[in-house]
C-alpha atoms as a printed R data frame, in Angstrom:
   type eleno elety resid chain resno       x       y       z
1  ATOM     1    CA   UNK     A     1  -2.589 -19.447 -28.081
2  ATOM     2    CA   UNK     A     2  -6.635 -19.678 -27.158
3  ATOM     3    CA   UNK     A     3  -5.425 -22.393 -24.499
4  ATOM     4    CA   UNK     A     4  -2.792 -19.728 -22.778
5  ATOM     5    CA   UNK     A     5  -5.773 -17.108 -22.615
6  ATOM     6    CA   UNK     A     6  -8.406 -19.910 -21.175
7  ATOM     7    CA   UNK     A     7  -5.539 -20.750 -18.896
8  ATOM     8    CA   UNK     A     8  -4.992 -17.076 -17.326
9  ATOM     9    CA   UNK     A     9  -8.886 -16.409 -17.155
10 ATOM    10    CA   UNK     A    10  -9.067 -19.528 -15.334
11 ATOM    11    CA   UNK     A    11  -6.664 -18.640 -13.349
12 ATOM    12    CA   UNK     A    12  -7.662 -15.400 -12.737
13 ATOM    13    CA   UNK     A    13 -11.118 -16.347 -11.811
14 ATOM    14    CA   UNK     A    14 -10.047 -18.736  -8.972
15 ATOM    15    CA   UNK     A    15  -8.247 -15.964  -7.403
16 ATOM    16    CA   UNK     A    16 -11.468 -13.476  -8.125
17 ATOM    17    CA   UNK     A    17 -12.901 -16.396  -5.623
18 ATOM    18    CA   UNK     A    18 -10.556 -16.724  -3.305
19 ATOM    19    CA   UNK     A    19 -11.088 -13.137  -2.813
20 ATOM    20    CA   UNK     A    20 -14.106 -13.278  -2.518
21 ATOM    21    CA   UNK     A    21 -14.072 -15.889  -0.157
22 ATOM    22    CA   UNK     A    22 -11.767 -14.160   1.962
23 ATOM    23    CA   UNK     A    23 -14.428 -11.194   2.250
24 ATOM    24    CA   UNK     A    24 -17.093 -13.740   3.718
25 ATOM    25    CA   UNK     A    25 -19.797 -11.575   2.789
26 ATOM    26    CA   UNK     A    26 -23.306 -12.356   0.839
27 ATOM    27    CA   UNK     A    27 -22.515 -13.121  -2.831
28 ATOM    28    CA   UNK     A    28 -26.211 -11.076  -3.692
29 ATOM    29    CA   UNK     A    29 -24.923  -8.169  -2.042
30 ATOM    30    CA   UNK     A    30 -24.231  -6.231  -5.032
31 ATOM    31    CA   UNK     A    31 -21.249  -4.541  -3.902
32 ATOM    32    CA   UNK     A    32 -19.069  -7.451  -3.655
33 ATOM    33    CA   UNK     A    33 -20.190  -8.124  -7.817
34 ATOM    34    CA   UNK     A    34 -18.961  -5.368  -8.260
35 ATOM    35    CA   UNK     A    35 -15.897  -5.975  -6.654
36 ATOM    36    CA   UNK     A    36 -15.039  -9.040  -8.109
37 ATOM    37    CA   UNK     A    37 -15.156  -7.740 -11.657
38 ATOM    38    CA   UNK     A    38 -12.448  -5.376 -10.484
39 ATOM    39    CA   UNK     A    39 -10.557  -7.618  -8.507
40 ATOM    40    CA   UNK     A    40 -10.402 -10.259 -11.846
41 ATOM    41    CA   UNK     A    41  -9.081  -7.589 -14.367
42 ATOM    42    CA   UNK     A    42  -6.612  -6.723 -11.628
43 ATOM    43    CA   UNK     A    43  -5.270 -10.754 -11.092
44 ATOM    44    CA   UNK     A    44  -5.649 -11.238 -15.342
45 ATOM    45    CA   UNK     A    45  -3.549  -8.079 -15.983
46 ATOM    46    CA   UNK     A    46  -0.999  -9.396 -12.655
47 ATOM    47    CA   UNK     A    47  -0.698 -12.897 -14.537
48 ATOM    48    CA   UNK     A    48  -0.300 -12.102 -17.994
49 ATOM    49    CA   UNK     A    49   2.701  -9.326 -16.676
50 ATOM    50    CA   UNK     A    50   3.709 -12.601 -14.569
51 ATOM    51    CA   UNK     A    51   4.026 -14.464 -17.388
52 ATOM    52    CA   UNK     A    52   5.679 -11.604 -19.792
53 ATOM    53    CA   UNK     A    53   8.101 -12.039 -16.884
54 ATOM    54    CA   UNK     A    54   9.290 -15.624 -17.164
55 ATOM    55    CA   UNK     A    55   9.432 -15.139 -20.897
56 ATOM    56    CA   UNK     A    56  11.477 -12.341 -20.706
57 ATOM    57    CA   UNK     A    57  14.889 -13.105 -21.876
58 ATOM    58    CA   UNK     A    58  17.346 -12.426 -18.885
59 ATOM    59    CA   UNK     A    59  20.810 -10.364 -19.147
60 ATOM    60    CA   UNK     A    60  23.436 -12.151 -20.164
61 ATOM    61    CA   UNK     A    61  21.718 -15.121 -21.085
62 ATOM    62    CA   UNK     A    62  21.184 -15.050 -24.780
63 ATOM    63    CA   UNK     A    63  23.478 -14.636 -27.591
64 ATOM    64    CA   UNK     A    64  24.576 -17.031 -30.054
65 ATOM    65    CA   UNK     A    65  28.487 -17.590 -29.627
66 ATOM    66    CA   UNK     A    66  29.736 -19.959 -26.720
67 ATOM    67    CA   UNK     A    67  30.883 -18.736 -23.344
68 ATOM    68    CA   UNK     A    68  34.653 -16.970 -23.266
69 ATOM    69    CA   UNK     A    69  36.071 -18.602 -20.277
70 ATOM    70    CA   UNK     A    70  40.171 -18.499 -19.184
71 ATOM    71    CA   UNK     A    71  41.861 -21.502 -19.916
């Protein structure tokens, strides 16, 4: 489980920098700080609902009987 959540804040953090990359502007300006602490909650919280996502169960999918086809 601690190896999912270093995974996502990883994650998470490279898009922070891509971002911030993107904005070509001074890293000591201040503004863009505080930018990038936003910007990170918003990609952790996008990931983590990614991944809540793909582990989502999909309609028609589960169950535990085999598949009633027409012979």
């Amino acid at each position: 489980m601690a190896n999912n959540v270093d995974n996502e804040m990883v994650a998470a953090a490279i898009l922070a920098a891509g971002f911030a990359s993107a904005q070509r502007v001074a890293l000591s300006g201040g503004v863009l700080e505080d930018t990038l602490k936003e910007k990170y909650v918003e990609f952790l919280a996008f990931i983590r609902a990614q991944k809540a996502t793909e582990s989502a169960p999909r309609p028609g999918t589960g169950g535990a009987g085999r598949s009633k086809r027409k012979k």
